[in-house]
mmJSON file of the N, C-alpha and C atoms, coordinates in Angstrom:
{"data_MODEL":{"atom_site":{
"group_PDB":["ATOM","ATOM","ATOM","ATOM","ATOM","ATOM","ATOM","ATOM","ATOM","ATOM","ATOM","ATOM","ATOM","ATOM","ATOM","ATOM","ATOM","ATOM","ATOM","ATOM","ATOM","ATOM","ATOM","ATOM","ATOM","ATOM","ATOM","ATOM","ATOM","ATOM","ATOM","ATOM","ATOM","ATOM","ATOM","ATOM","ATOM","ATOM","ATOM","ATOM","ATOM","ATOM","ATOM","ATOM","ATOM","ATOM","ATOM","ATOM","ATOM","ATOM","ATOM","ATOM","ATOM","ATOM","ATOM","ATOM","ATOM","ATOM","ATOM","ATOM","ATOM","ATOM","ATOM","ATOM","ATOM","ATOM","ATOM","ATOM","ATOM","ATOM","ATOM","ATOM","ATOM","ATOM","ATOM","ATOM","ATOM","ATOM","ATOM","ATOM","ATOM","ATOM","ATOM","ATOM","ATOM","ATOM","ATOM","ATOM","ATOM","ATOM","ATOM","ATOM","ATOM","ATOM","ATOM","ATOM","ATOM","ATOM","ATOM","ATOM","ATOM","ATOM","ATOM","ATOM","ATOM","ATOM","ATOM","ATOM","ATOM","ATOM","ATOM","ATOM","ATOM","ATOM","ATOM","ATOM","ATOM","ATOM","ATOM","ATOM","ATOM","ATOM","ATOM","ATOM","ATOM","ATOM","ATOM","ATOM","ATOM","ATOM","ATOM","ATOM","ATOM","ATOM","ATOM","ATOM","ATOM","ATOM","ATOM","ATOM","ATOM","ATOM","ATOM","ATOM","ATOM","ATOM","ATOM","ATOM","ATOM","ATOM","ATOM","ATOM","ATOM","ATOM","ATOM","ATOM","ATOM","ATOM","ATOM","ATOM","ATOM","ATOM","ATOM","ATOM","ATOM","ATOM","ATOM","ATOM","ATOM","ATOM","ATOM","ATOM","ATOM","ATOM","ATOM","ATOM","ATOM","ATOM","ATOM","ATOM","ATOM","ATOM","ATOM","ATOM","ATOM","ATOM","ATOM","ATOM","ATOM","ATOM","ATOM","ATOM","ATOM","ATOM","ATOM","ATOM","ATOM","ATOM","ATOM","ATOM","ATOM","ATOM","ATOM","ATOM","ATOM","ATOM","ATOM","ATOM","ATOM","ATOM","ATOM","ATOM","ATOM","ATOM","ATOM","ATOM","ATOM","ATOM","ATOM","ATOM","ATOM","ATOM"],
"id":[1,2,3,4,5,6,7,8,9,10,11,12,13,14,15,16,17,18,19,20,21,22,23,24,25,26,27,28,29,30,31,32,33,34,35,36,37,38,39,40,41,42,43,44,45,46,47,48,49,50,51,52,53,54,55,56,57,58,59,60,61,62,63,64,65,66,67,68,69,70,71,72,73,74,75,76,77,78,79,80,81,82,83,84,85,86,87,88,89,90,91,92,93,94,95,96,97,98,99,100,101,102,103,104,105,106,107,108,109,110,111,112,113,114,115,116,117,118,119,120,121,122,123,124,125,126,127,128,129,130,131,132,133,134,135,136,137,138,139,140,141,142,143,144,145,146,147,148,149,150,151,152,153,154,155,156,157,158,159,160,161,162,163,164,165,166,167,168,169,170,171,172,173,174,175,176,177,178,179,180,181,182,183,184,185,186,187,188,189,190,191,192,193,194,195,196,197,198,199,200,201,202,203,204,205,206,207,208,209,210,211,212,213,214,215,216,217,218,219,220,221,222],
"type_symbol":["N","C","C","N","C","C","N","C","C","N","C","C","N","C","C","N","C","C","N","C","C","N","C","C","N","C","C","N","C","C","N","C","C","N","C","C","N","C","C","N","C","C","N","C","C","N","C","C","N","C","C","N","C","C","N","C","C","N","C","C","N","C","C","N","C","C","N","C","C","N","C","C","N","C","C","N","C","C","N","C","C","N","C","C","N","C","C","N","C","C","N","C","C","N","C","C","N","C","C","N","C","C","N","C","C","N","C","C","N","C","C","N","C","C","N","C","C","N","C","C","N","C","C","N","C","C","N","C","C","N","C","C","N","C","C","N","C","C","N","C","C","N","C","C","N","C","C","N","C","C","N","C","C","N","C","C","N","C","C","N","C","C","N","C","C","N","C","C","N","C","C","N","C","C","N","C","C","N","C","C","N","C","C","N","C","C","N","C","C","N","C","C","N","C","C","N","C","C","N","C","C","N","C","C","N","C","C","N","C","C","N","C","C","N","C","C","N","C","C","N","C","C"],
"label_atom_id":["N","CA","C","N","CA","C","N","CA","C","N","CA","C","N","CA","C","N","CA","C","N","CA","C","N","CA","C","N","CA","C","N","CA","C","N","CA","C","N","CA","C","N","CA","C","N","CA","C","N","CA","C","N","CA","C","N","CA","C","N","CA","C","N","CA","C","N","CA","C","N","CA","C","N","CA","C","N","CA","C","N","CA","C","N","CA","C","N","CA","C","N","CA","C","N","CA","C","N","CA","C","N","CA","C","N","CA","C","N","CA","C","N","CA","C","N","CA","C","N","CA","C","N","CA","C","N","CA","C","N","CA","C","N","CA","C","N","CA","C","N","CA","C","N","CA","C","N","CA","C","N","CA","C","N","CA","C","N","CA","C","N","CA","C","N","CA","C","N","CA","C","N","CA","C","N","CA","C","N","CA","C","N","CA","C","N","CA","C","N","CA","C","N","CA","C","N","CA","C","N","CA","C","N","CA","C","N","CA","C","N","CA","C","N","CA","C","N","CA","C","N","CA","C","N","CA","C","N","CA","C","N","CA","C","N","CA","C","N","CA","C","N","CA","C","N","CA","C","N","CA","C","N","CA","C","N","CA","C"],
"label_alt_id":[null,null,null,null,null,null,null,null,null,null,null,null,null,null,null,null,null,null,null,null,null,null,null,null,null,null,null,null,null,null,null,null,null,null,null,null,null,null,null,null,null,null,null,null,null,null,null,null,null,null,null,null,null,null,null,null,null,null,null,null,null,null,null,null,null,null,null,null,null,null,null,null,null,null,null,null,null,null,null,null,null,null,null,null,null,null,null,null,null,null,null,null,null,null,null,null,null,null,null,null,null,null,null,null,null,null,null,null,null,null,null,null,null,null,null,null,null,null,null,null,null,null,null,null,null,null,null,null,null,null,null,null,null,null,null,null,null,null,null,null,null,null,null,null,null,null,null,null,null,null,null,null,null,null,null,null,null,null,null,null,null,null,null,null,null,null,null,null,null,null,null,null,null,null,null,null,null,null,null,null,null,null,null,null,null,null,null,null,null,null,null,null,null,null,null,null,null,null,null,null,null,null,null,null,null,null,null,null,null,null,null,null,null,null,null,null,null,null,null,null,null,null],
"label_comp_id":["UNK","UNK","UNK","UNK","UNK","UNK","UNK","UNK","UNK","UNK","UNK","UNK","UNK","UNK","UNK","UNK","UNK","UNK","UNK","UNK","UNK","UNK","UNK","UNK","UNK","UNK","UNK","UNK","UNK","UNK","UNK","UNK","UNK","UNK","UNK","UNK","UNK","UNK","UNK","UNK","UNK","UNK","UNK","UNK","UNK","UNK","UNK","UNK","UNK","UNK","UNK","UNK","UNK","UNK","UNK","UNK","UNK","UNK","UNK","UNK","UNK","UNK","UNK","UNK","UNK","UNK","UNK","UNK","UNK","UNK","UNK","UNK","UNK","UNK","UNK","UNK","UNK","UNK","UNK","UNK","UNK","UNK","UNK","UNK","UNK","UNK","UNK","UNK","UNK","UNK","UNK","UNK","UNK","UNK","UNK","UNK","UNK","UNK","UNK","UNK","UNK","UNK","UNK","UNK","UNK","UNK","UNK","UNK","UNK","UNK","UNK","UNK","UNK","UNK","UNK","UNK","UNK","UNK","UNK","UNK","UNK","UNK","UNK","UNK","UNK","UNK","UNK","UNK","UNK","UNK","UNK","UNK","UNK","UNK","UNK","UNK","UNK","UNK","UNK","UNK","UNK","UNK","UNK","UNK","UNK","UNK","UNK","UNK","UNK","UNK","UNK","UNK","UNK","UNK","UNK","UNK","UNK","UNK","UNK","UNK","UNK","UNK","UNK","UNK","UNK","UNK","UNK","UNK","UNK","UNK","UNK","UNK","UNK","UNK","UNK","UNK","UNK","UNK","UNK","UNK","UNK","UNK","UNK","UNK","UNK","UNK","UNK","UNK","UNK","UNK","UNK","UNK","UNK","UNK","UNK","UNK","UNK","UNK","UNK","UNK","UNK","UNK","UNK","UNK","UNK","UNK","UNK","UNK","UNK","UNK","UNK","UNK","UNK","UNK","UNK","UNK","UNK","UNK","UNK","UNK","UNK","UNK"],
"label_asym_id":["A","A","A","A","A","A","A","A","A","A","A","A","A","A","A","A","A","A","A","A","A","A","A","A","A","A","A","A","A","A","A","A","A","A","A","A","A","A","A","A","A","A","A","A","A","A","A","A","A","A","A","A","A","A","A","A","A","A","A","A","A","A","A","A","A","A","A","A","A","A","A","A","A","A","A","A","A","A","A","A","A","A","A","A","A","A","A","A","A","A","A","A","A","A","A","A","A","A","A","A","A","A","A","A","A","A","A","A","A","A","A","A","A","A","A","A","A","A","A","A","A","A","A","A","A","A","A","A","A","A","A","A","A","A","A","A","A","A","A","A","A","A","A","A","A","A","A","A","A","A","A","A","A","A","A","A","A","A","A","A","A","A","A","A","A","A","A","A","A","A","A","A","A","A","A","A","A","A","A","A","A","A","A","A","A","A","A","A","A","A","A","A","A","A","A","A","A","A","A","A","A","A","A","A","A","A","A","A","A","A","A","A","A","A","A","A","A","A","A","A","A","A"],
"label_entity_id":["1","1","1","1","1","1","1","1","1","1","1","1","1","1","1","1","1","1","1","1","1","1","1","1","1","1","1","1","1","1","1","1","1","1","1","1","1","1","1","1","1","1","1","1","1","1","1","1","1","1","1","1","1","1","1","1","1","1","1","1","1","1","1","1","1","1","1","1","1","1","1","1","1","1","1","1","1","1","1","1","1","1","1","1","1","1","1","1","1","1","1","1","1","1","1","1","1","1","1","1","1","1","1","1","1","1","1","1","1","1","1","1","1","1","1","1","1","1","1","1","1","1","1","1","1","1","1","1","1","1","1","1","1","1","1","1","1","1","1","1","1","1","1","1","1","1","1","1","1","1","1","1","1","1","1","1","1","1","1","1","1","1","1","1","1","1","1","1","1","1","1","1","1","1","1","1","1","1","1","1","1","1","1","1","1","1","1","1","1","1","1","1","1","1","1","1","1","1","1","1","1","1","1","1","1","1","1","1","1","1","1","1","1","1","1","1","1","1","1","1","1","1"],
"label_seq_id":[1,1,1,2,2,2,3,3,3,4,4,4,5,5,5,6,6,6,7,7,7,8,8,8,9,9,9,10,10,10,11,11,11,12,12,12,13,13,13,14,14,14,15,15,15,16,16,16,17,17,17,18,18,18,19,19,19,20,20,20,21,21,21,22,22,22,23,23,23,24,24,24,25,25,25,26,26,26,27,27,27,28,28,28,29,29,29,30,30,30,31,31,31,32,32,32,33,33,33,34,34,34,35,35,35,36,36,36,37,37,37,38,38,38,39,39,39,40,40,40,41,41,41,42,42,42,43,43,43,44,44,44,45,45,45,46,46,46,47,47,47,48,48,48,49,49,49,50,50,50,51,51,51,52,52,52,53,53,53,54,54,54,55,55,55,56,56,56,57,57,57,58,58,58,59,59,59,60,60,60,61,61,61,62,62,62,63,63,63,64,64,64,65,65,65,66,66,66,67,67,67,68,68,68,69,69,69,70,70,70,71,71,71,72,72,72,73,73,73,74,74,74],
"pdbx_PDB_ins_code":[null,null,null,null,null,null,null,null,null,null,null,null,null,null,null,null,null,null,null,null,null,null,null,null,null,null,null,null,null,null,null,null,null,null,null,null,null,null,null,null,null,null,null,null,null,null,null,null,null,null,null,null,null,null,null,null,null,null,null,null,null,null,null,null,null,null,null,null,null,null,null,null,null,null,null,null,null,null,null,null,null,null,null,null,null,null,null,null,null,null,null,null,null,null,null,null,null,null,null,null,null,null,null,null,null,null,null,null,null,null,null,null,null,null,null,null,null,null,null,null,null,null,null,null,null,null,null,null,null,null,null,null,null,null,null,null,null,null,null,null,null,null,null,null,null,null,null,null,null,null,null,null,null,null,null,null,null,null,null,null,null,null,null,null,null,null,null,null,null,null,null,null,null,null,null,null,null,null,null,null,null,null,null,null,null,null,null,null,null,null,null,null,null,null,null,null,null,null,null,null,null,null,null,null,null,null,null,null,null,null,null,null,null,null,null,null,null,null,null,null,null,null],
"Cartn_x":[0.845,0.0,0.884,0.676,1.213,0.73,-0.385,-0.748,-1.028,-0.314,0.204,1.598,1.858,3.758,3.757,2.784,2.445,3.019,3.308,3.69,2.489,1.313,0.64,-0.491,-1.93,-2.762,-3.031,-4.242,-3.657,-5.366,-6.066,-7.102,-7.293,-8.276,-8.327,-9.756,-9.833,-11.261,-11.427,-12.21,-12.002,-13.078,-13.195,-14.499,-14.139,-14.937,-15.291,-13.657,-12.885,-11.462,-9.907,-10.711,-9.877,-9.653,-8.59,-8.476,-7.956,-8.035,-7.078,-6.972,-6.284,-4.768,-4.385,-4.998,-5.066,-3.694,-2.685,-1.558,-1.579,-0.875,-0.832,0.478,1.798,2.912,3.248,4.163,4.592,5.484,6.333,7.164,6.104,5.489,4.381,3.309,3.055,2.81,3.892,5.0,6.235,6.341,6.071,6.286,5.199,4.117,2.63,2.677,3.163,3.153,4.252,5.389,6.472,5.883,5.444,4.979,4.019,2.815,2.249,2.119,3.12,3.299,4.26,5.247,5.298,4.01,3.704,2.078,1.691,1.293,0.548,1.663,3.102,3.795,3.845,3.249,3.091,2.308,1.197,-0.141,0.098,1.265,1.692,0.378,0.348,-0.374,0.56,0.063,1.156,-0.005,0.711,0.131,-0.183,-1.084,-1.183,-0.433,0.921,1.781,1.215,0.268,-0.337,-0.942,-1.964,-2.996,-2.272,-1.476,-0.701,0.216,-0.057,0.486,0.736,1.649,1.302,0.653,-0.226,-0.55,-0.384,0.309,0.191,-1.038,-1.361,-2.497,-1.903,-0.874,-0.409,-0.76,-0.338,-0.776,-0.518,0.636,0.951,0.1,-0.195,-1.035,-2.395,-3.197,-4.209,-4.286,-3.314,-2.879,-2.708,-1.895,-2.144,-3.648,-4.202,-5.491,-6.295,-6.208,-6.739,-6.191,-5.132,-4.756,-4.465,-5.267,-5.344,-3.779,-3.364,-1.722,-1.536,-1.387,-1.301,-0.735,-1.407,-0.792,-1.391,-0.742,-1.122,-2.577,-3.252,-4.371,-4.548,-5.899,-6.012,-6.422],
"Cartn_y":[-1.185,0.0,1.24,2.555,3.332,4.499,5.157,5.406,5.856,5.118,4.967,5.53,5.417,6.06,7.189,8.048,9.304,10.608,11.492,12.751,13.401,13.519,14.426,13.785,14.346,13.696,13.569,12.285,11.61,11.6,11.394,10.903,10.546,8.999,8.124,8.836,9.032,8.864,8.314,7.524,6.467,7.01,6.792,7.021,5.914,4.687,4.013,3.187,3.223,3.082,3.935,4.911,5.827,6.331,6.858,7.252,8.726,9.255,10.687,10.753,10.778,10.749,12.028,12.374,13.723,13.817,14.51,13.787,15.497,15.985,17.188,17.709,16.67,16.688,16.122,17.243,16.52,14.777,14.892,13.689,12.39,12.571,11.971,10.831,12.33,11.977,11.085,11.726,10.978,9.561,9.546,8.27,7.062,7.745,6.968,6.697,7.378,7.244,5.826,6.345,5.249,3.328,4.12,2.727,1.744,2.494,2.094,1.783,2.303,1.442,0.088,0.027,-1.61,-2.238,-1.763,-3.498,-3.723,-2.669,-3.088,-3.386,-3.648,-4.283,-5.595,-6.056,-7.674,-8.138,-7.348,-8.128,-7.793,-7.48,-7.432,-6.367,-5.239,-3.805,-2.76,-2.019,-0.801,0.672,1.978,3.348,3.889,4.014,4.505,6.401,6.196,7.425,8.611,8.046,9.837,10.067,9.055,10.021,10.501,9.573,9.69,10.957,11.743,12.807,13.432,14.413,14.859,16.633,17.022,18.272,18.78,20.338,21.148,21.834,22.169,22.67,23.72,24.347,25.031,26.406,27.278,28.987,29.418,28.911,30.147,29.567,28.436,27.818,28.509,28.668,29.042,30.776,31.189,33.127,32.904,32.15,31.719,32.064,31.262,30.94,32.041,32.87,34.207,35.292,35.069,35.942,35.662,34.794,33.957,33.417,32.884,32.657,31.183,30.597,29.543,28.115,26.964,26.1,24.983,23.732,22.673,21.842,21.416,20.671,19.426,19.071,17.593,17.493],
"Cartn_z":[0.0,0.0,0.0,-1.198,-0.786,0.126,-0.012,0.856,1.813,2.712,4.348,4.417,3.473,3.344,2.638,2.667,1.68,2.738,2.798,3.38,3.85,2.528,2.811,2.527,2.01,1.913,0.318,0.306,-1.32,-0.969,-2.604,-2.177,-4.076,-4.206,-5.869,-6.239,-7.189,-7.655,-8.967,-9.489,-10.467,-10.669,-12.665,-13.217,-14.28,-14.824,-15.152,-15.337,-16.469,-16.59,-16.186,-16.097,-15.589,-14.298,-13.713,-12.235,-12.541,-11.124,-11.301,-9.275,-9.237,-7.949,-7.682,-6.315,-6.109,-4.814,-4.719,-4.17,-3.032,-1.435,-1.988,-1.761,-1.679,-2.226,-3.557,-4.241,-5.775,-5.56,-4.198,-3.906,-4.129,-3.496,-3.155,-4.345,-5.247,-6.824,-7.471,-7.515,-8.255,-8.238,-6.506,-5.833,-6.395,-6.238,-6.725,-7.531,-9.36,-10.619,-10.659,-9.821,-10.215,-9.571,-8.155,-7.744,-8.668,-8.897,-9.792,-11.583,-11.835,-12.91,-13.051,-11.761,-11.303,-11.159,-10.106,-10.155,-10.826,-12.135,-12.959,-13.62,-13.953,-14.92,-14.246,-12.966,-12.489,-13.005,-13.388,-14.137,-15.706,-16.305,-17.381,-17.916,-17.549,-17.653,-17.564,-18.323,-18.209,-18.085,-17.821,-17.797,-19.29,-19.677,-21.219,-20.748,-20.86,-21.355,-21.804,-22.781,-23.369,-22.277,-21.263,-20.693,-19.252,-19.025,-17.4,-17.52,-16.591,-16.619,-15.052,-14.797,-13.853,-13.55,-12.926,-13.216,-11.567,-11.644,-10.592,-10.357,-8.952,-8.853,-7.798,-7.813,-6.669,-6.882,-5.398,-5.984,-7.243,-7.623,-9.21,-10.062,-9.9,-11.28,-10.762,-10.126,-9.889,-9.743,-9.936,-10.017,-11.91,-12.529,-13.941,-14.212,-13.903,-14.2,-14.521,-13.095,-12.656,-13.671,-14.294,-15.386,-16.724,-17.056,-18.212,-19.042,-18.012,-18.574,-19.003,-19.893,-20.198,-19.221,-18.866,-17.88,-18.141,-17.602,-18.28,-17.702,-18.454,-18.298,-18.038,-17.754,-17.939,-19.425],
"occupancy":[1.0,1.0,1.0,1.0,1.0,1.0,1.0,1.0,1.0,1.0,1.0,1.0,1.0,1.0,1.0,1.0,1.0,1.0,1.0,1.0,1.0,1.0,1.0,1.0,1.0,1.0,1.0,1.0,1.0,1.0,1.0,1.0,1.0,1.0,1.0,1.0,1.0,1.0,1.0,1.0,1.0,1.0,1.0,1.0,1.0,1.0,1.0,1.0,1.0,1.0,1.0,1.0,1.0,1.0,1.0,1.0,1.0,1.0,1.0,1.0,1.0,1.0,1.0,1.0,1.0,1.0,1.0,1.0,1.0,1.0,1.0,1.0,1.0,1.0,1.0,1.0,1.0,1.0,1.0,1.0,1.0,1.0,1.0,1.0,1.0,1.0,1.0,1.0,1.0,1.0,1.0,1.0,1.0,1.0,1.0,1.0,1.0,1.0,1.0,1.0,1.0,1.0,1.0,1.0,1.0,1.0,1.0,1.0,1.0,1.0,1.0,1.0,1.0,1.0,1.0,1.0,1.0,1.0,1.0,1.0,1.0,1.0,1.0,1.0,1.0,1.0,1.0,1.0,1.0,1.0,1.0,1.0,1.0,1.0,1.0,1.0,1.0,1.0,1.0,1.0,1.0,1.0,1.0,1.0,1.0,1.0,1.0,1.0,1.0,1.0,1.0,1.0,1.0,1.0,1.0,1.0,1.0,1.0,1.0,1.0,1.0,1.0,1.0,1.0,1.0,1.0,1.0,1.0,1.0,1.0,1.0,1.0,1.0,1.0,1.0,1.0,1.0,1.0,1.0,1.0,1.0,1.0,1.0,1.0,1.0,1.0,1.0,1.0,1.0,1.0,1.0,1.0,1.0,1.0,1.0,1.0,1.0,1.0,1.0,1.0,1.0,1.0,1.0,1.0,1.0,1.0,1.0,1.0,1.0,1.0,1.0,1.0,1.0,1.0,1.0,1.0,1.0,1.0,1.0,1.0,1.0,1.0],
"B_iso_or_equiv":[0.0,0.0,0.0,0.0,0.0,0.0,0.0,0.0,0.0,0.0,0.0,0.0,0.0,0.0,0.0,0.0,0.0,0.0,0.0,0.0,0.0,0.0,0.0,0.0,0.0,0.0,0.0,0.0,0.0,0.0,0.0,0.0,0.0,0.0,0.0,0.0,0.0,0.0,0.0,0.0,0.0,0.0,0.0,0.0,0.0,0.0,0.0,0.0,0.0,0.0,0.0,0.0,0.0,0.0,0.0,0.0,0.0,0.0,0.0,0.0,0.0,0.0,0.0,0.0,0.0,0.0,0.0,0.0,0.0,0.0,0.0,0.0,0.0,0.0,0.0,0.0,0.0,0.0,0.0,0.0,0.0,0.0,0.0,0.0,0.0,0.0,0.0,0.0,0.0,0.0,0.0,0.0,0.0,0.0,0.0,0.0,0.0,0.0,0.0,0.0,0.0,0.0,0.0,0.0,0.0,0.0,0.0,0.0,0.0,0.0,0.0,0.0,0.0,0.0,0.0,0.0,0.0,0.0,0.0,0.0,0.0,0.0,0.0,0.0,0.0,0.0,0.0,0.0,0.0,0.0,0.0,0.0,0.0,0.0,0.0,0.0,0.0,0.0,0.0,0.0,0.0,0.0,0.0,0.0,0.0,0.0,0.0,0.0,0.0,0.0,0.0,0.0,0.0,0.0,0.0,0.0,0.0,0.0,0.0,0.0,0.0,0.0,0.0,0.0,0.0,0.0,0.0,0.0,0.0,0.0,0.0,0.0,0.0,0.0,0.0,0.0,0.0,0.0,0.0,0.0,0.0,0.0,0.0,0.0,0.0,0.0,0.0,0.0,0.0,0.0,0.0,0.0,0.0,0.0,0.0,0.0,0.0,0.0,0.0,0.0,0.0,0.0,0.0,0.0,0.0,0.0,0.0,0.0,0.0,0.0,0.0,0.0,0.0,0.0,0.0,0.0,0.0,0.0,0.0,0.0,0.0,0.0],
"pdbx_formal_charge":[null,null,null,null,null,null,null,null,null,null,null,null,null,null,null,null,null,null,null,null,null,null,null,null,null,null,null,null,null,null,null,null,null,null,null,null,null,null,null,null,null,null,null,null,null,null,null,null,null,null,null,null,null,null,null,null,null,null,null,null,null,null,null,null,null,null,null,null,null,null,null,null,null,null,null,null,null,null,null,null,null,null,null,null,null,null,null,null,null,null,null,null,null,null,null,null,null,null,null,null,null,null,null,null,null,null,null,null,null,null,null,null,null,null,null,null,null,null,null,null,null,null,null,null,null,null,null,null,null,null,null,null,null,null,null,null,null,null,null,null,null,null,null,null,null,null,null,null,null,null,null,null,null,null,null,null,null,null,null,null,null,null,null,null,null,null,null,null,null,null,null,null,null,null,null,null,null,null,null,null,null,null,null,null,null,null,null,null,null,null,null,null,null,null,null,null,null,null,null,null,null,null,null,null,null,null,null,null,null,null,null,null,null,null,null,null,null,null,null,null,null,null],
"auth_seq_id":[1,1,1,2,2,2,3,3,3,4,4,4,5,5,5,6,6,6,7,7,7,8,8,8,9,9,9,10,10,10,11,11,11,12,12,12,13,13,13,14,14,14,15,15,15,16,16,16,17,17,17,18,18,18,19,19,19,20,20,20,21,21,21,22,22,22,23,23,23,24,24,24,25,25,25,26,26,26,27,27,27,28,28,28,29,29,29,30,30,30,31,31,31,32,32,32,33,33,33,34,34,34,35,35,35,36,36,36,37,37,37,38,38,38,39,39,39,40,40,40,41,41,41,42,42,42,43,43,43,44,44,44,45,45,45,46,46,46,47,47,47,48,48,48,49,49,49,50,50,50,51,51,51,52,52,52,53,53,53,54,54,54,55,55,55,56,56,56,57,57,57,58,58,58,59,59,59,60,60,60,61,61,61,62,62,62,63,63,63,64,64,64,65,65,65,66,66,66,67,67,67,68,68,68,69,69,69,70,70,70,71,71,71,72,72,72,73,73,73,74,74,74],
"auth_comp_id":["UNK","UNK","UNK","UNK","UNK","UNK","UNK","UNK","UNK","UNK","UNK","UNK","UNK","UNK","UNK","UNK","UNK","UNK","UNK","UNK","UNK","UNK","UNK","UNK","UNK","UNK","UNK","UNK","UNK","UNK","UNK","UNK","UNK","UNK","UNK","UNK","UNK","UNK","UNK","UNK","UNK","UNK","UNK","UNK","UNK","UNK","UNK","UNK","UNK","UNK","UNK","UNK","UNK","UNK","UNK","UNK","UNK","UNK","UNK","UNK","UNK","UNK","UNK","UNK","UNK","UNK","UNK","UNK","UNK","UNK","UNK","UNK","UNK","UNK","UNK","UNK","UNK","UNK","UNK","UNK","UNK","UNK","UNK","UNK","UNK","UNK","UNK","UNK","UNK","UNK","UNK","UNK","UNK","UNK","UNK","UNK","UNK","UNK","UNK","UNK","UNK","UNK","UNK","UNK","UNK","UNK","UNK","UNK","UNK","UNK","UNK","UNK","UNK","UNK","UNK","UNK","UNK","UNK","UNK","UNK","UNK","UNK","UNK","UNK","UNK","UNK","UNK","UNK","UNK","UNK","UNK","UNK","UNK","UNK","UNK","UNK","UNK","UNK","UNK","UNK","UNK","UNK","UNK","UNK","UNK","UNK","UNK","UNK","UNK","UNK","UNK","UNK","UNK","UNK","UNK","UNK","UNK","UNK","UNK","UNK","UNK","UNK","UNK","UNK","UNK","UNK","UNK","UNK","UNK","UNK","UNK","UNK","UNK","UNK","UNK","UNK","UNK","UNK","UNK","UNK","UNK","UNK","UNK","UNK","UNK","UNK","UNK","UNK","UNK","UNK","UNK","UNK","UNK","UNK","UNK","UNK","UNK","UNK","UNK","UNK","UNK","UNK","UNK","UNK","UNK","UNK","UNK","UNK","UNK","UNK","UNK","UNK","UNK","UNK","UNK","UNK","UNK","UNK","UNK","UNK","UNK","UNK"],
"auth_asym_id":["A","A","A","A","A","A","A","A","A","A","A","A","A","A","A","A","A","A","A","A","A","A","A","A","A","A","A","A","A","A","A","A","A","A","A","A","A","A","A","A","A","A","A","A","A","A","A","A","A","A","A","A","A","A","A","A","A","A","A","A","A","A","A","A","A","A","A","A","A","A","A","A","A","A","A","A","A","A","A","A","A","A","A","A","A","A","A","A","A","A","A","A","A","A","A","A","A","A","A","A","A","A","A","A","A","A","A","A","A","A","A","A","A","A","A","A","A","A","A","A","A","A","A","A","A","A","A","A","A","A","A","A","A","A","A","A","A","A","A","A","A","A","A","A","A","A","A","A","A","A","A","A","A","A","A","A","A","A","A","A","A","A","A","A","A","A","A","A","A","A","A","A","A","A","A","A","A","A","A","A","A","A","A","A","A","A","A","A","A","A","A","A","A","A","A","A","A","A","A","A","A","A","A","A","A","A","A","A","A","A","A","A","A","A","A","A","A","A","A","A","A","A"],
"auth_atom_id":["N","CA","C","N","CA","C","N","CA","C","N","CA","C","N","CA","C","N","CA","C","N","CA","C","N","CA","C","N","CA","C","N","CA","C","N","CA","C","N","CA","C","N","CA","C","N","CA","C","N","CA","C","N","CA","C","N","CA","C","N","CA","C","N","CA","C","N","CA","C","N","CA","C","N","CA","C","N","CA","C","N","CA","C","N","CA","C","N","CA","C","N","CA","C","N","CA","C","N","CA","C","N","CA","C","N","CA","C","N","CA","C","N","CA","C","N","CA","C","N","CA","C","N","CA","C","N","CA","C","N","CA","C","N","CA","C","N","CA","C","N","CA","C","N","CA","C","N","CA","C","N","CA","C","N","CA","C","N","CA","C","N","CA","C","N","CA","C","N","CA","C","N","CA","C","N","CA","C","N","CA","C","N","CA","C","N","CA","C","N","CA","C","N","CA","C","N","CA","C","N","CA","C","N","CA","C","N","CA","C","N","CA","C","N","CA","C","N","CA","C","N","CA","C","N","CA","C","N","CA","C","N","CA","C","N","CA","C","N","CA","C","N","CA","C","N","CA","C","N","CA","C","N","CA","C","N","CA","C"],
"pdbx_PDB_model_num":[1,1,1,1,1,1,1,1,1,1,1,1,1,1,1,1,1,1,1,1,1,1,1,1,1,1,1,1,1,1,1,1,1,1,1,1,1,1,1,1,1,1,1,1,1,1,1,1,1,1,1,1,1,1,1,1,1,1,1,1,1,1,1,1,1,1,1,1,1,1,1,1,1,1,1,1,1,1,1,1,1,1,1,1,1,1,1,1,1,1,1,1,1,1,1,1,1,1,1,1,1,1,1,1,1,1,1,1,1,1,1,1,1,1,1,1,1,1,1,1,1,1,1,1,1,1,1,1,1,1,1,1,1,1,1,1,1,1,1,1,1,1,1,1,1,1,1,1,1,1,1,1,1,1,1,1,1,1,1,1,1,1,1,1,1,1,1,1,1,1,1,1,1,1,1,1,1,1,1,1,1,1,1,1,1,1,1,1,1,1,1,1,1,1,1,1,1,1,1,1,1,1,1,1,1,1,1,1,1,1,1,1,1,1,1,1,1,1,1,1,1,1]
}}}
């Protein structure tokens, strides 16, 4: 389980095939992305690359936002 070994708080939300992994350290994220694409390389599964990504949600991205400055999406 990762989890339990997280810094900060993490929380899954799954919609039908897809998940999105709300982390609220980046270490944390890093950690999750890397862990998890081992297990699923045990069940001979992998991360579809295009969609796995990681996105910031921190103050500047949300002052971005507020001033229409370009930043990355889902």
């Amino acid at each position: 389980m990762v989890k339990p070994n997280c810094k900060g708080q993490v929380a899954l939300f799954r919609y039908a095939d897809d998940a999105v992994i709300c982390c609220q350290y980046d270490s944390d994220a890093q950690r999750i992305r890397e862990t998890l694409g081992k297990r699923l390389g045990k069940f001979k599964l992998q991360l579809n690359e295009e969609k796995t990504k990681l996105v910031s949600f921190d103050k500047r991205d949300w002052l971005a936002r507020v001033y229409n400055k370009e930043i990355s999406t889902f």
